[in-house]
C-alpha positions as a Python dict, from the first residue, in 0.01 Angstrom:
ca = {
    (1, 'X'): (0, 0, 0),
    (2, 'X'): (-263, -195, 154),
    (3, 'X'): (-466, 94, 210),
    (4, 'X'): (-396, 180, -161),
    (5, 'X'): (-531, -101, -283),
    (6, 'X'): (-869, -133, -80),
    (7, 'X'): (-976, 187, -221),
    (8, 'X'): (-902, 82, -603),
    (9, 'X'): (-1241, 104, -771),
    (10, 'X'): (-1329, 17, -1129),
    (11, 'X'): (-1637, 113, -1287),
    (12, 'X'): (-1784, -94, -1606),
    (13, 'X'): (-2030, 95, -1816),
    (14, 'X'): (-2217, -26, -2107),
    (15, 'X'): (-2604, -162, -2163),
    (16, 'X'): (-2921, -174, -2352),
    (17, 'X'): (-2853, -501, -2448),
    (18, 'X'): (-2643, -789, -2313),
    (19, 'X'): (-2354, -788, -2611),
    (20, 'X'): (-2172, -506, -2418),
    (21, 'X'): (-2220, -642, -2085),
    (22, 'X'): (-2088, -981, -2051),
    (23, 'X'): (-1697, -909, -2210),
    (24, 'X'): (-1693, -647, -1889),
    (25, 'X'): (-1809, -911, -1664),
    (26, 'X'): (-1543, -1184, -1763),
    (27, 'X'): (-1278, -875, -1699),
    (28, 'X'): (-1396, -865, -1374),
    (29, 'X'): (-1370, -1198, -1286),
    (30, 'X'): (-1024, -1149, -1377),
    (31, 'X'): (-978, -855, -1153),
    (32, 'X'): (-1148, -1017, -871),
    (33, 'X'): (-845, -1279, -922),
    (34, 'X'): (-582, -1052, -943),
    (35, 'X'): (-710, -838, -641),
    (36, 'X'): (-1003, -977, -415),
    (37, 'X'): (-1060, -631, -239),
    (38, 'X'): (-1110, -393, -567),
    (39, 'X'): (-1487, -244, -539),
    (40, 'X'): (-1639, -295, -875),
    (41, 'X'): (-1898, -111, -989),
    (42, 'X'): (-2136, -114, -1306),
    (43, 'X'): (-2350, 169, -1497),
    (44, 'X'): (-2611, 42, -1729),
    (45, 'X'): (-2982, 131, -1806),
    (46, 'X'): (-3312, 129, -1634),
    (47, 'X'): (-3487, -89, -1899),
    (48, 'X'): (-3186, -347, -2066),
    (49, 'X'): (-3111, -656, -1975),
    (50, 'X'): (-2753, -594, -1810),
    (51, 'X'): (-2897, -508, -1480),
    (52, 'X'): (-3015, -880, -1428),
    (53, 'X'): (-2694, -995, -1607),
    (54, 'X'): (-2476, -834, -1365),
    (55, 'X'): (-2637, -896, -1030),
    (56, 'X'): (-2693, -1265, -1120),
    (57, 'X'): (-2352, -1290, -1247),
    (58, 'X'): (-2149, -1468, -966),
    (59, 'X'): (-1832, -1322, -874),
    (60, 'X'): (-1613, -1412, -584),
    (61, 'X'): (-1575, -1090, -330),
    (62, 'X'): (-1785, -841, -257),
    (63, 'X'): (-2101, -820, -459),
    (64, 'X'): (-2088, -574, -753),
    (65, 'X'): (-2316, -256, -724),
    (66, 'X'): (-2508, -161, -995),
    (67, 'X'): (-2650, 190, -1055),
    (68, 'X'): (-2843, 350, -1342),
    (69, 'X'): (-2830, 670, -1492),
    (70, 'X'): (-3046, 823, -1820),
    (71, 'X'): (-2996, 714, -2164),
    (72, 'X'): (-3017, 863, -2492),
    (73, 'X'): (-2964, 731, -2826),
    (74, 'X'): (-2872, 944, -3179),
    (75, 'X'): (-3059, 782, -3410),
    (76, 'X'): (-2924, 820, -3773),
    (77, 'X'): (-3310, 896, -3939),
    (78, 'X'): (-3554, 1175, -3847),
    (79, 'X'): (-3741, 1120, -3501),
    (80, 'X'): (-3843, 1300, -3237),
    (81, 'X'): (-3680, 1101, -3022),
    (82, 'X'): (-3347, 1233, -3146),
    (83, 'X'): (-3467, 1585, -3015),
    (84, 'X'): (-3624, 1423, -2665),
    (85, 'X'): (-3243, 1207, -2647),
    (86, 'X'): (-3062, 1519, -2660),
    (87, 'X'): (-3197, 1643, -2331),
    (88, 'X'): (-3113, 1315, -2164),
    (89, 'X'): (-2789, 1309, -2261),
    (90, 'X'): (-2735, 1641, -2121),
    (91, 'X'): (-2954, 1517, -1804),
    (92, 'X'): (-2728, 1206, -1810),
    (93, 'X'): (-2385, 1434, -1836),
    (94, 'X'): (-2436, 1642, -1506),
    (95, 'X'): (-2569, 1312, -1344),
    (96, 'X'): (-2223, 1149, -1410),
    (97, 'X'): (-2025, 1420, -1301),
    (98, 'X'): (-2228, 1396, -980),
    (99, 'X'): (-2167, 997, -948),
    (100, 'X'): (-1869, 1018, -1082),
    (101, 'X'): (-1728, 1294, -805),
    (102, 'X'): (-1921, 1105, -531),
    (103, 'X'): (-1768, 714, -615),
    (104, 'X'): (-1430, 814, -720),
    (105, 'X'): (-1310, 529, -939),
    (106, 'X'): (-1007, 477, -1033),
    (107, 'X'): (-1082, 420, -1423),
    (108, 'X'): (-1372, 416, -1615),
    (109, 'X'): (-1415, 102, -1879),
    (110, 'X'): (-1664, 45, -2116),
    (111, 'X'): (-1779, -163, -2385),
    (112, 'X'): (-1974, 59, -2610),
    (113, 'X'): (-2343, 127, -2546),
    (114, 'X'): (-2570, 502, -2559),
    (115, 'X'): (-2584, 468, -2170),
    (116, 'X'): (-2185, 468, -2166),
    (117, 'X'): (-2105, 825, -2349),
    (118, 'X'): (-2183, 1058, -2077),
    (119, 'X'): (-2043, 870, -1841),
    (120, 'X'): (-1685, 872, -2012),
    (121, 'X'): (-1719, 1234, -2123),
    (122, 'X'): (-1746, 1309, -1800),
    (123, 'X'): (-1480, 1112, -1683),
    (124, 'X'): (-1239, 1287, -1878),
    (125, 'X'): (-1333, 1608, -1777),
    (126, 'X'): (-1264, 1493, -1397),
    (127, 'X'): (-926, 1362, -1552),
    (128, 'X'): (-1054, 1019, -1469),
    (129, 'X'): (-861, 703, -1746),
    (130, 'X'): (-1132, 572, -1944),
    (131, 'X'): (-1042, 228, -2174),
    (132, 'X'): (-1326, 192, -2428),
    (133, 'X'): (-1362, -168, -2590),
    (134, 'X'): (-1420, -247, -2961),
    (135, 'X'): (-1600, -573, -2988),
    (136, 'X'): (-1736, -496, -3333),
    (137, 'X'): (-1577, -541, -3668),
    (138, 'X'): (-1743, -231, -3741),
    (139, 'X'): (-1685, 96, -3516),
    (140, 'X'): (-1992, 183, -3333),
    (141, 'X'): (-2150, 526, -3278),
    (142, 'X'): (-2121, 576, -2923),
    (143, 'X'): (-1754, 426, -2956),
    (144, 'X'): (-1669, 692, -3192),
    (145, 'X'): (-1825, 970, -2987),
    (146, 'X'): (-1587, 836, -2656),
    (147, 'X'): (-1324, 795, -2853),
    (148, 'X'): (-1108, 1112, -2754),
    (149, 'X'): (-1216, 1064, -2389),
    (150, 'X'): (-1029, 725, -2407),
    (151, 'X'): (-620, 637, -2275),
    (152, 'X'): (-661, 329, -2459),
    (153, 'X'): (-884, 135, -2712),
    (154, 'X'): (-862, -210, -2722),
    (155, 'X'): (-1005, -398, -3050),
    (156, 'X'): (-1099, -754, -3147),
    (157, 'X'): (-993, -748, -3471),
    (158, 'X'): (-709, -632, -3595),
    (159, 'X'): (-831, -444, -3905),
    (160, 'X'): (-997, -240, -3592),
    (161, 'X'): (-660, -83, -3534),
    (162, 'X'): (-653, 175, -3821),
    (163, 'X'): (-991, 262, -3642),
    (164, 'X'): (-830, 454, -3377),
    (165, 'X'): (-488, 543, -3434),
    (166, 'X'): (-199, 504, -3148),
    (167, 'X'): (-426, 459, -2883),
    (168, 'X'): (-545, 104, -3013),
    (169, 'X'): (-408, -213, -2868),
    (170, 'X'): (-517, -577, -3060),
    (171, 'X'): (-624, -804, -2743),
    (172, 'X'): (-919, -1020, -2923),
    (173, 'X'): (-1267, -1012, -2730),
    (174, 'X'): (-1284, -1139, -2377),
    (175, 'X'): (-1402, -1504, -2338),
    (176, 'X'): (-1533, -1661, -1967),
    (177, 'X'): (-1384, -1951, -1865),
    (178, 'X'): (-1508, -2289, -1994),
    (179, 'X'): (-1775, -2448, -1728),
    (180, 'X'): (-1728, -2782, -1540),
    (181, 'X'): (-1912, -3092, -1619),
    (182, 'X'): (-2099, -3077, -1281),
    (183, 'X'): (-2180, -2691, -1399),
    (184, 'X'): (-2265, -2833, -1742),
    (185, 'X'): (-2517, -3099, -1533),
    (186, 'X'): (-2634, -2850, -1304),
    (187, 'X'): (-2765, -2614, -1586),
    (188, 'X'): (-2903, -2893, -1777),
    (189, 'X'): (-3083, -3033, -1514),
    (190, 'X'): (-3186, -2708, -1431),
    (191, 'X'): (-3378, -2655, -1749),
    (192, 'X'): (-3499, -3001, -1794),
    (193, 'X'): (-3203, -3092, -2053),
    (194, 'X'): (-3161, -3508, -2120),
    (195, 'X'): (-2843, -3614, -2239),
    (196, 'X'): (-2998, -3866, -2480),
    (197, 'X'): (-3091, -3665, -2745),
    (198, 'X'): (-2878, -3348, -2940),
    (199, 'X'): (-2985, -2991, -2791),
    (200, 'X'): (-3022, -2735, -3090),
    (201, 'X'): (-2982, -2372, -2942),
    (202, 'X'): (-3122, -2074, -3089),
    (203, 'X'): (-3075, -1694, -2957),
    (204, 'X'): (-3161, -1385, -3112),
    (205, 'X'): (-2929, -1214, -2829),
    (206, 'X'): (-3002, -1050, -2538),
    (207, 'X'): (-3311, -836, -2670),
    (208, 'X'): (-3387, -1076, -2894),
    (209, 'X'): (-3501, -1120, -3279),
    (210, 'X'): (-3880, -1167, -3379),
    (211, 'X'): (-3801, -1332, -3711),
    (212, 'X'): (-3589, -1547, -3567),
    (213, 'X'): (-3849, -1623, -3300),
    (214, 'X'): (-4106, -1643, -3576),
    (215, 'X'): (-3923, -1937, -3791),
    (216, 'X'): (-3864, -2110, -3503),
    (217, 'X'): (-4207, -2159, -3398),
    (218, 'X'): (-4304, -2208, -3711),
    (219, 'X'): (-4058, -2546, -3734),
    (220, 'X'): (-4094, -2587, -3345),
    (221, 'X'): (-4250, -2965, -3396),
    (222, 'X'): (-3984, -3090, -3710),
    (223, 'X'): (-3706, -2942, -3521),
    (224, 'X'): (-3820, -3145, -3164),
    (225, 'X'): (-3795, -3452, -3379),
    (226, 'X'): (-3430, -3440, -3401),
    (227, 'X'): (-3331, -3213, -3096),
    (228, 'X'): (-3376, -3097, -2787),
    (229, 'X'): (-3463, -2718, -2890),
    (230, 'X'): (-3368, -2407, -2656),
    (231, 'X'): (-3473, -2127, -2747),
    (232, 'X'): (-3379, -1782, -2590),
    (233, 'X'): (-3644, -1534, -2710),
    (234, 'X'): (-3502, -1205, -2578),
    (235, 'X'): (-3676, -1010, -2292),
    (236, 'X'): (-4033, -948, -2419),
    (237, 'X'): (-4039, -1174, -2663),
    (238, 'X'): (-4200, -1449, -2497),
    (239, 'X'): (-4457, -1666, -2749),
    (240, 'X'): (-4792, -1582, -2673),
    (241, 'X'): (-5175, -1680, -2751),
    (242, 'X'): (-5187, -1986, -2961),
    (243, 'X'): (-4818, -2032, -3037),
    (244, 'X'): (-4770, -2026, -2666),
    (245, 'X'): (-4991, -2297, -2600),
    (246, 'X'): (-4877, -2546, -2897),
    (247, 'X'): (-4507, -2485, -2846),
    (248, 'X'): (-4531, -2543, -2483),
    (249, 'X'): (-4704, -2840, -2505),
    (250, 'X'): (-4350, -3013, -2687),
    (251, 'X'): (-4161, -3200, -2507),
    (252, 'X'): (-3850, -3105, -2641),
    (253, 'X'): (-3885, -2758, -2741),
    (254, 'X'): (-3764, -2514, -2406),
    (255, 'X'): (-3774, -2163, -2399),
    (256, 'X'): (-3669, -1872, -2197),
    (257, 'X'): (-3659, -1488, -2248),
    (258, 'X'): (-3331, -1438, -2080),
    (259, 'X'): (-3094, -1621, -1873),
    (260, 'X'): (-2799, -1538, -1647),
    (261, 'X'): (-2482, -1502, -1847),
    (262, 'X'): (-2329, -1808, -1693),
    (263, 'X'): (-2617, -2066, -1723),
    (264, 'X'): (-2605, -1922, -2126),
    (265, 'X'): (-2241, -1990, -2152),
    (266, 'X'): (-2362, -2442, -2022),
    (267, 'X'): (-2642, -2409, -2242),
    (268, 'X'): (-2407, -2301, -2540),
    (269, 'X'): (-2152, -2551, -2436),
    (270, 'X'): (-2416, -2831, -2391),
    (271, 'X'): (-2555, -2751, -2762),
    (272, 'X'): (-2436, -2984, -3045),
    (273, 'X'): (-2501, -2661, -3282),
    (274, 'X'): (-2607, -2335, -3269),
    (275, 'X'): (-2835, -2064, -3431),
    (276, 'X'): (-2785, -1698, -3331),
    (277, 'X'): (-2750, -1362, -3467),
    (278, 'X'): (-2364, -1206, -3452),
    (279, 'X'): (-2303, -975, -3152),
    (280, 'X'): (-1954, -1072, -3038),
    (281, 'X'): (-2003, -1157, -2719),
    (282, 'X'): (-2163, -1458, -2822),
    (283, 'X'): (-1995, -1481, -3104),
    (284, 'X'): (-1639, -1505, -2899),
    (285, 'X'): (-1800, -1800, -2674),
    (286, 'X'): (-1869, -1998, -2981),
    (287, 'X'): (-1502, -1955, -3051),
    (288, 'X'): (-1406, -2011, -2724),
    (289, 'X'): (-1609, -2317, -2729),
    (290, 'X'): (-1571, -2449, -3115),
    (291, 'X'): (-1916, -2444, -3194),
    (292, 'X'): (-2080, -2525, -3521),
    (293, 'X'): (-2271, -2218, -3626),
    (294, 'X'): (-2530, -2100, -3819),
    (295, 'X'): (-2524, -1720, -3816),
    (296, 'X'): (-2791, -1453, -3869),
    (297, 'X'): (-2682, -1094, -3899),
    (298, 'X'): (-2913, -801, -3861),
    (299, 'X'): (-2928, -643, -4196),
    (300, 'X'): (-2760, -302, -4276),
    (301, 'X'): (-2584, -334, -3924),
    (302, 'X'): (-2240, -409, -3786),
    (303, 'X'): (-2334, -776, -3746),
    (304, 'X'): (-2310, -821, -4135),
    (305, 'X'): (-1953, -714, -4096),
    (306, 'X'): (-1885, -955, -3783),
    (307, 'X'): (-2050, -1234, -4004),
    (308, 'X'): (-1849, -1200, -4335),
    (309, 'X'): (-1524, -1269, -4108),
    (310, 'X'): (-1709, -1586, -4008),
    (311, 'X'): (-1795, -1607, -4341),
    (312, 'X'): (-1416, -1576, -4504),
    (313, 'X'): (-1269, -1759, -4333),
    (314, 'X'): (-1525, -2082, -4355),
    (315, 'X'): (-1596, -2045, -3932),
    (316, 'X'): (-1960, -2071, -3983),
    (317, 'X'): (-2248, -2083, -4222),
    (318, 'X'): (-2445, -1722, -4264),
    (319, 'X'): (-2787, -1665, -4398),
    (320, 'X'): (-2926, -1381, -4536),
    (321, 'X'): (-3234, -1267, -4314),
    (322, 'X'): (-3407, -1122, -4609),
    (323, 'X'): (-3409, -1424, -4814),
    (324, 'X'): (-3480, -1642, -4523),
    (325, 'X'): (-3816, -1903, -4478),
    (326, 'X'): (-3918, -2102, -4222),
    (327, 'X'): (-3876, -2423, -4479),
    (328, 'X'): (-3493, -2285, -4578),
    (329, 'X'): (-3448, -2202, -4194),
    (330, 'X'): (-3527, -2558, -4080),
    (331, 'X'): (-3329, -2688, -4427),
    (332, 'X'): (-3010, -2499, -4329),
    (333, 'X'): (-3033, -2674, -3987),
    (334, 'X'): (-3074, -3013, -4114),
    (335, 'X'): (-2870, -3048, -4410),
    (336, 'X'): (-2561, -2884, -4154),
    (337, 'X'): (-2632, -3156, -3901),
    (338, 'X'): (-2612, -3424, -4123),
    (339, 'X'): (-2288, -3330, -4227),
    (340, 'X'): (-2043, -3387, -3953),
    (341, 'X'): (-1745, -3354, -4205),
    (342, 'X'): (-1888, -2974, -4267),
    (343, 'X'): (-1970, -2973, -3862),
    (344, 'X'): (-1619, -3041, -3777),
    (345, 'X'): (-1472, -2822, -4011),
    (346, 'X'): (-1665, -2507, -3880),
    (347, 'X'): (-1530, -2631, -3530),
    (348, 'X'): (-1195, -2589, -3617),
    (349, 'X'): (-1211, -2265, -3811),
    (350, 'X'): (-1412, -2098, -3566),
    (351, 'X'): (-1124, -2148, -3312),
    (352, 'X'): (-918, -1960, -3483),
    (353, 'X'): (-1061, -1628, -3560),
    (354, 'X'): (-1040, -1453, -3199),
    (355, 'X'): (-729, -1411, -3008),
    (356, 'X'): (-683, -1572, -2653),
    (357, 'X'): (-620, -1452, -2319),
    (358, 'X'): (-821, -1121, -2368),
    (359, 'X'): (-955, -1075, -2031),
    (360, 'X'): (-624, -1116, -1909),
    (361, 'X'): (-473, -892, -2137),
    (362, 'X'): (-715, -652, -2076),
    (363, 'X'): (-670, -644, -1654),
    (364, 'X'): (-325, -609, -1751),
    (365, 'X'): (-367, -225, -1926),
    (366, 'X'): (-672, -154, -1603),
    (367, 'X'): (-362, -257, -1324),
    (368, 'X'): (-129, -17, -1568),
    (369, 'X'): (-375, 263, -1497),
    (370, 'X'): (-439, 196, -1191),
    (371, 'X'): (-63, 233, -1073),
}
């Protein structure tokens, strides 16, 4: 048995940008928990953000390797890309049956992502388990096109489960464990954080959002008035020229392209409110946390679908991107923050959209496949 269990393996999959990343690294903290020896692995892309996300996420055990292998994306408009994508998919097929054959996991689990398709097609032609993850109110492509590859589907929602038929299981979305105060001083020390004054955090996600970026510069000295302002800008979205100059030259306005998934999760318990756009894995620490929100969606995406749960069930305020100024964007902000009846009611709500204990609901269907 002992033998058995050294040689468990579990694979993650998923990339491009950090929304599909971090729910697979609070399930394996969880595993790490259950069993200390399981080899973890993770497959992800040669230009996102999850390969710093992972090997800077700190997990107790041995470390977690990360590999890479090609990614293509179907894009649902005409571009040659589409035709160029096709070949690395196929490219990125015969490479997973090659890693695949070679690491010998014992299940395959991903949380969407292009980069993840392959991989899980190939996995079921090796007989390999594969769970797949549906964060999103909406079902993603590359969901849909692993679908039959998968023994289970778990869902955050639970409209999600007429999505996929018997093999769906409700859980909610994974959610880390809340940090300590000396982690919440660490990080805010780290970054130059005072605890005098309320920190304001905006995030456009893991690979960012220019319009968001855009407003916020644009407000950068009337926001620093009445916060301490982080600002993630996504990776390669750093201000430059003469916005980088003026906004760096505010005391209170901080900014960073990325950070490590756990230094996000202080900063995002440290902030008195919060701007971002609606992935749900940030979404789910928000409601893990019971954070006053003002939301963002990309437009014509699955994030408008995310937001108008928020949005029913009065969890947080959404704005419409395309009818969005720098004067209403700064507006929104204020007149929220002066309201602490309206702050505390979002709070509340937003605790009870997502179902708890997901992690450990998931690691409970991975140690059912892996018996």
């Amino acid at each position: 048995m002992d033998r058995q269990k050294r040689q468990l393996k579990v694979m993650f999959s998923g990339g491009g940008t950090g929304g599909s990343v971090t729910p697979l690294l609070v399930v394996a903290r969880k595993l790490r928990q259950f069993d200390n020896s399981i080899d973890l692995m993770f497959i992800g892309t040669s230009n996102g953000p999850e390969k710093k996300l992972v090997l800077d996420y700190n997990l107790p055990g041995k470390p977690v390797v990360f590999k890479t292998i090609p990614a293509g994306k179907w894009r649902r408009y005409l571009s040659i890309k589409n035709l160029i994508d096709i070949f690395n998919i196929i490219i990125a097929f015969f490479v997973s049956i090659c890693l695949l054959r070679r690491e010998k996991p014992s299940v395959v689990v991903s949380a969407g992502g292009f980069v993840s398709v392959p991989l899980a097609w190939a996995a079921y032609i090796l007989n390999i388990p594969v769970i797949i993850h549906q964060q999103d109110v909406r079902p993603g492509l590359a969901n849909r096109l692993m679908a039959k590859t998968a023994k289970i589907i778990t869902v955050s929602f639970e409209k999600s489960l007429k999505d996929y038929g018997k093999k769906a299981r409700w859980i909610g979305n994974p959610a880390p464990d809340m940090p300590s105060s000396d982690k919440l001083l660490e990080v805010k020390k780290k970054y130059r954080l005072s605890e005098n004054k309320p920190i304001l955090m905006i995030t456009g996600g893991g690979t960012g959002s220019e319009m968001i970026n855009r407003l916020t510069w644009e407000k950068a000295e009337e926001l620093v008035a009445y916060f301490q302002v982080f600002h993630l800008t996504g990776k390669g979205k750093a201000p430059s020229g003469d916005v980088r100059v003026r906004v760096n030259s505010l005391k209170d306005y901080h900014w960073q392209e990325i950070v490590n998934s756990q230094d996000a999760l202080c900063l995002l318990a440290a902030a008195s409110l919060v701007v971002s756009r609606c992935g749900l894995a940030t979404l789910t620490e928000m409601c893990a946390l019971r954070k006053s929100a003002i939301l963002i969606p990309i437009p014509s995406s699955h994030q408008e679908d995310n937001a108008q749960v928020f949005s029913d069930n009065q969890a947080a305020i959404v704005l419409e991107q395309n009818n969005l100024t720098s004067q209403k964007f700064k507006d929104e902000i204020m007149s929220l923050f002066s309201d602490q009846k309206k702050m505390l009611e979002l709070s509340t709500n937003i605790d009870k959209i997502m179902r708890k204990e997901a992690a450990s609901k998931m690691v409970e269907i991975i140690k059912s496949l892996l018996k």
